[in-house]
C-alpha positions as CSV (number, residue, x, y, z in Angstrom):
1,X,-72.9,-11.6,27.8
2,X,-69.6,-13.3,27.5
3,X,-70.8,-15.3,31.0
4,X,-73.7,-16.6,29.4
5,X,-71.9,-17.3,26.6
6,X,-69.6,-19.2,28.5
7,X,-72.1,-20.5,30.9
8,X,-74.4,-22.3,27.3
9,X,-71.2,-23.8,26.2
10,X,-69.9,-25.5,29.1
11,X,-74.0,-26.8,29.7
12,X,-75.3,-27.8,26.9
13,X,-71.8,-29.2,24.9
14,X,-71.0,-32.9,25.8
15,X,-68.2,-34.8,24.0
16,X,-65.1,-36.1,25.3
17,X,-62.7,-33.8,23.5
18,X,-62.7,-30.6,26.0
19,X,-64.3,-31.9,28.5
20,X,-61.8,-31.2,31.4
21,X,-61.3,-27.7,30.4
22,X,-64.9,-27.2,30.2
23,X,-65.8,-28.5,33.6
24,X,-63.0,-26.3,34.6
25,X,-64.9,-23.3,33.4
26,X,-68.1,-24.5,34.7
27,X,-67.0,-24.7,38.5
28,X,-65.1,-20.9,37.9
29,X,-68.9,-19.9,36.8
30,X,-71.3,-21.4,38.6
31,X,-72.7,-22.2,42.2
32,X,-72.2,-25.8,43.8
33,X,-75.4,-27.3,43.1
34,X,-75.9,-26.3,39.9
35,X,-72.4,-27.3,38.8
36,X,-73.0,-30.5,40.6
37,X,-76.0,-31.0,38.8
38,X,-74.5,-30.3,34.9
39,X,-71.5,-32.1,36.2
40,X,-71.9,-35.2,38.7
41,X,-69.3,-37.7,37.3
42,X,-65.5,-36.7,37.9
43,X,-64.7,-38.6,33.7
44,X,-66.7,-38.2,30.7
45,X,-69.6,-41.4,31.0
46,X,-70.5,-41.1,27.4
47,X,-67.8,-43.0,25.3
48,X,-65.7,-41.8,22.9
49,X,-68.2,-40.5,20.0
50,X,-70.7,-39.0,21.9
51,X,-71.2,-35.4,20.9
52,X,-74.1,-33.1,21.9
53,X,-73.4,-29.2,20.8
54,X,-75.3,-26.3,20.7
55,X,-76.0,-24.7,17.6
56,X,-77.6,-21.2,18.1
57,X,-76.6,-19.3,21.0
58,X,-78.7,-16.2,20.0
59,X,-81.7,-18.4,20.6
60,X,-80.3,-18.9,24.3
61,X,-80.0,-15.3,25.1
62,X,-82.1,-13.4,23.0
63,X,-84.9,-11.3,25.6
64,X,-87.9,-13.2,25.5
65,X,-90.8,-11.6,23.7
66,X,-94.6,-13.3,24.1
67,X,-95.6,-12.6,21.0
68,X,-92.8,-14.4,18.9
């Protein structure tokens, strides 16, 4: 669980302050093309107050169910 943990974190949260460490993690956690895919610039692109964070992990990882 801690993977995926780690794996919605470094995807889905973009702003400049971490950004290094998180693209660190990424490449330790995923394959090439996926991690070329979240990651295809070598600096942050989106300026200085761009911020994009996920909110609710549980609703990443929780088993899905077709009836909810």
């Amino acid at each position: 669980m801690n993977t995926v943990n780690q794996f919605i974190e470094v995807s889905y949260h973009w702003e400049k302050e971490g950004f290094e460490k998180r693209k660190k993690i990424a490449k330790s956690i995923m394959g090439k093309e996926l991690y070329e895919q979240f990651y295809p610039f070598e600096k942050f692109v989106y300026g200085d107050s761009y911020t994009s964070t996920p909110n609710d992990l549980q609703f990443y990882i929780q088993q899905y169910d077709g009836g909810q």
